[in-house]
Structure formats: C-alpha cells, structure tokens
N, C-alpha and C positions, 0 to 999 in steps of 0.2 A: 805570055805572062799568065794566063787564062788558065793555061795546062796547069799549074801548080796545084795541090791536093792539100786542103789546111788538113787539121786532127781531126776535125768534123766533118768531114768529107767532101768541103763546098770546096768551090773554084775562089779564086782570091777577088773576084767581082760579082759573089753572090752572096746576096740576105741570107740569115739566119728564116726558119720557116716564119712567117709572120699570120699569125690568126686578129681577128678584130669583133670580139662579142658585143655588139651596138644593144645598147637597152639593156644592161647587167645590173645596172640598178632600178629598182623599180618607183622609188623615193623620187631620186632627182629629175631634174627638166631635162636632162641628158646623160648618155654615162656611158662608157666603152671600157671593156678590159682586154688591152693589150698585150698580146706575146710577142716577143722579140726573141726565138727562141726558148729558153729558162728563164728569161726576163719577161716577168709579167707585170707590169701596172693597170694597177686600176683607176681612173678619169672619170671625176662627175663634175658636171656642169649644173650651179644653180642659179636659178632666175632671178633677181629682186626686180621690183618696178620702183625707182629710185636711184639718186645715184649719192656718194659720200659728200657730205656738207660745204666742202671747198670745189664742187663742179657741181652743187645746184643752180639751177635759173641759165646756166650755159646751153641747154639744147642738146649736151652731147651725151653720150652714155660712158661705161668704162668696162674693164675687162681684165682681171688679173688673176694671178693663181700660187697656189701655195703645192708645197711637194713634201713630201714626208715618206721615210723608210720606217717599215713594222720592224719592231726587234727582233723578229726570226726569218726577216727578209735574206739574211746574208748565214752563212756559215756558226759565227758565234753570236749569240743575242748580245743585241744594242742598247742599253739603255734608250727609251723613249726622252726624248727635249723635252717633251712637256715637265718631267719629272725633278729632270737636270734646272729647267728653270731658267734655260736659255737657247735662244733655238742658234745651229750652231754656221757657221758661216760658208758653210758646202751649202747647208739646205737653202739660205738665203739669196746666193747665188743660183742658185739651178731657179728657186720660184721667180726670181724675175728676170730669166730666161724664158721659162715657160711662158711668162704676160708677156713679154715683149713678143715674143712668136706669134701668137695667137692677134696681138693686136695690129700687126703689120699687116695682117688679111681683113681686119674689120673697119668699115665705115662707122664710126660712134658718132657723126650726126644722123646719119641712118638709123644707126641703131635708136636713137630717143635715149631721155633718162632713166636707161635701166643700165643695172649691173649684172653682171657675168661671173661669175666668181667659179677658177676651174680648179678642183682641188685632186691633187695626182699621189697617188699612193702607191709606193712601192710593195709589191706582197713577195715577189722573190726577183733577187738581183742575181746576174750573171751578166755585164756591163752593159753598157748603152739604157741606163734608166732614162736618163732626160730625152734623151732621142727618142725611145719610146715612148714615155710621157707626152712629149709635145704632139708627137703623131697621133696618140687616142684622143690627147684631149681636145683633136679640133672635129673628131666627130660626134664627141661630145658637145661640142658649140654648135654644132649646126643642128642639133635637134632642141637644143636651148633655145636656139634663136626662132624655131620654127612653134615651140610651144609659148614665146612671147607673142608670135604673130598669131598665133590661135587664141589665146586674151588678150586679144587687139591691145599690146603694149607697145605692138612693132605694127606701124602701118602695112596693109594687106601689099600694096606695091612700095614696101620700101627693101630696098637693097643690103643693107648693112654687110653681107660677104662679098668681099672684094676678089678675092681667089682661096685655094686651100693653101695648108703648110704642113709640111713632114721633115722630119729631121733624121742624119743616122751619122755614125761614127765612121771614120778611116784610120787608120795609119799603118808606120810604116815598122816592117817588123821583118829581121833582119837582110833589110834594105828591100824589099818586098811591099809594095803600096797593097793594102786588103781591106775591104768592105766590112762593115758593119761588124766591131769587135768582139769578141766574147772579153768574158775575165782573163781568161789564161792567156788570153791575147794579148791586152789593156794593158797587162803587169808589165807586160815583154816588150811594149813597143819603142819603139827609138825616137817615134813620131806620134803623136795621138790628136785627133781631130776631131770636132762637133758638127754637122755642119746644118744650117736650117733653110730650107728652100720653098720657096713658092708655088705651085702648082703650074703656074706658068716658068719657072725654071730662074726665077730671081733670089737673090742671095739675101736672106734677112740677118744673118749671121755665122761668120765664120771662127771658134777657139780652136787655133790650133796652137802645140807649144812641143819644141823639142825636149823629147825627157832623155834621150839620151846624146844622139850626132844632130847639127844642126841638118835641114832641109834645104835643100837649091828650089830655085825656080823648077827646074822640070817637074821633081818630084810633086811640089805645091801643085803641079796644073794637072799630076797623076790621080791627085789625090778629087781634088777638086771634079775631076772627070768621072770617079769612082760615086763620092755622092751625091753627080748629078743623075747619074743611073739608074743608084740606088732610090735616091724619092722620085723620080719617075717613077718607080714598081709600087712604092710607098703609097701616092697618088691615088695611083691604079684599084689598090687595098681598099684605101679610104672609099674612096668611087663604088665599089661593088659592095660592101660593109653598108652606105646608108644608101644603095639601090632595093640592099633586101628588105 
C-alpha cells in the first residue's frame, strides 16, 4: 500500500512537511505557528490568573479555545463573522474541538484558578486546519503553563500536563486509506476522518463520516492505524519544537 505515489509525491502513510515556529508571537504567554504543508495556523496561548464566575471558589482552572479563518485564508475572500454578526456553526464546532483536545491532557486542579484561552487562527488553508490547530496549539499551552509557573500562578511542583495531543486527518480516496489530507484530497474522499490522539497513543477523539461509500471495519482499523503513525511523528515535532 505504501508504494502508492499521491500528486504530491508522499507515500499514502506520510505527512505533509510539517514545520512548528514556537515563540511567533511575542505578545502571548505562548504561541506556535503551524504548517501542515500549505496549511498554516497560527496558535496563541493567553494566561489569565482567574477563572469565569460559575468555577470560582472550585480549586480548578479551565482551558478552551476559539478558531477563526482570515478572509484571504482560502482561495476566494470570506467575509470575516465578526462583520456577518454571527459566528458561524463550522467555527463553533472546530473551537470546541480544539478545548476539548487540549483539555483531555490538562490536570485543572493542578492547574489552579487560571485560565488558558488558545486562540487558533487560520492564515492559509489547504485541509486539515483543525488538526493542525490542535497540534500548535498544545505547544502553545505548554509554554503558557510554564510562564504561569514562572508568576507563581502554577505551583513550582504542580503538574497540570498530563500528556501531549496532536491531531491529523485520513481517509479514504478511491478506496485507498491516506494520511494527512490535502484539499484536493478532502474534496475527493469517500471517507474523511479527524483523529486526536494523546501522546501516549490514547484516543481523545474520533469524526469520521462517509461522504461518499460507507466504510467496513477493516478499512476503520486502516485508517485508525494511519493516524496513530501519523501523531507519533506529530509527537515527535512537538518534542523537538519546545526542546529548542
């Protein structure tokens, strides 16, 4: 299966190149700008020391995140939501994807009552935004978390990361299981899949949905085996990214 040659010259179980600019913002308590090939997001992580009014006095802290595509992210410009006056139910979706991901690796009694707030910006699509998103934005949390424990907002031995998370896309295209989608890909596939995994190789979430022929079990455990691969490599990024 391996043999096979996409249009971009990868194997059907290899990433897109993937780069990870840790520190691109120089404002935020954390920030990475992500390339997933042509897919680039940009990830900042902000600190507050507080948490929102219905989990005060709890002990716990909290962590979510908002996503947004720039108008000239894509091919034709987008009206911005802000403008429209209504944010629209992709965005909504994908941002509490992005919090639930991020929050499956964090201890928030650990963390104390601070908030996290990771805000994921798309600057050019060519598929897999939210996979990428998720992927920056947790190296974006881990230098957040590390600049709350430097204003002792996060006790010096408290734990608050539980493991890392990386996300990336499969499916299936004509009948072919393949890693990590482009666009031209996405449009085509039969099968198309999200998948978010833990560093230690645990499932925080699976959307897969047939867009064109339903999927059998086999194919599911193809796919499944594809993006446990892929965030192993994912992982790996992240690891060397906030090593430098």
């Amino acid at each position: 299966m391996t043999d096979i040659t996409r249009k971009d010259g990868r194997t059907v179980d290899e990433l897109r190149p993937i780069t990870i600019e840790r520190g691109w913002s120089e404002q935020a308590e954390g920030s990475a700008l992500i390339s997933f090939g042509r897919t680039k997001v940009l990830c900042t992580a902000s600190f507050t020391n507080g948490v929102p009014r219905w989990m005060a006095g709890k002990g716990k802290g909290w962590v979510t995140a908002e996503y947004s595509m720039l108008p000239r992210s894509t091919n034709d410009r987008m009206d911005r939501e802000a403008v429209k006056g209504k944010i629209g139910g992709r965005t909504h979706e994908i941002s509490r994807l992005i919090g639930r991901s991020l929050r499956a690796v964090v201890d928030m009694k650990s963390l104390g009552e601070n908030t996290i707030v990771l805000d994921c910006d798309v600057l050019q699509a060519d598929g897999g935004t939210r996979t990428a998103a998720i992927t920056g934005a947790y190296v974006a949390l881990v230098d957040a978390l590390e600049w709350g424990r430097s204003k002792k907002f996060i006790g010096q031995n408290a734990k608050p990361l539980i493991d890392s998370v990386s996300a990336v896309s499969v499916g299936i295209i004509d009948g072919v299981p393949m890693l990590d989608l482009a666009y031209t890909e996405d449009v085509r596939a039969e099968t198309d899949m999200n998948v978010v995994v833990t560093g230690r190789g645990l499932f925080v979430e699976v959307q897969g949905t047939a867009e064109g022929a339903p999927f059998d079990r086999s194919e599911l455990n193809s796919l499944l085996d594809l993006a446990l691969g892929g965030t192993e490599d994912l992982a790996r990024f992240q690891t060397e990214s906030l090593s430098a």
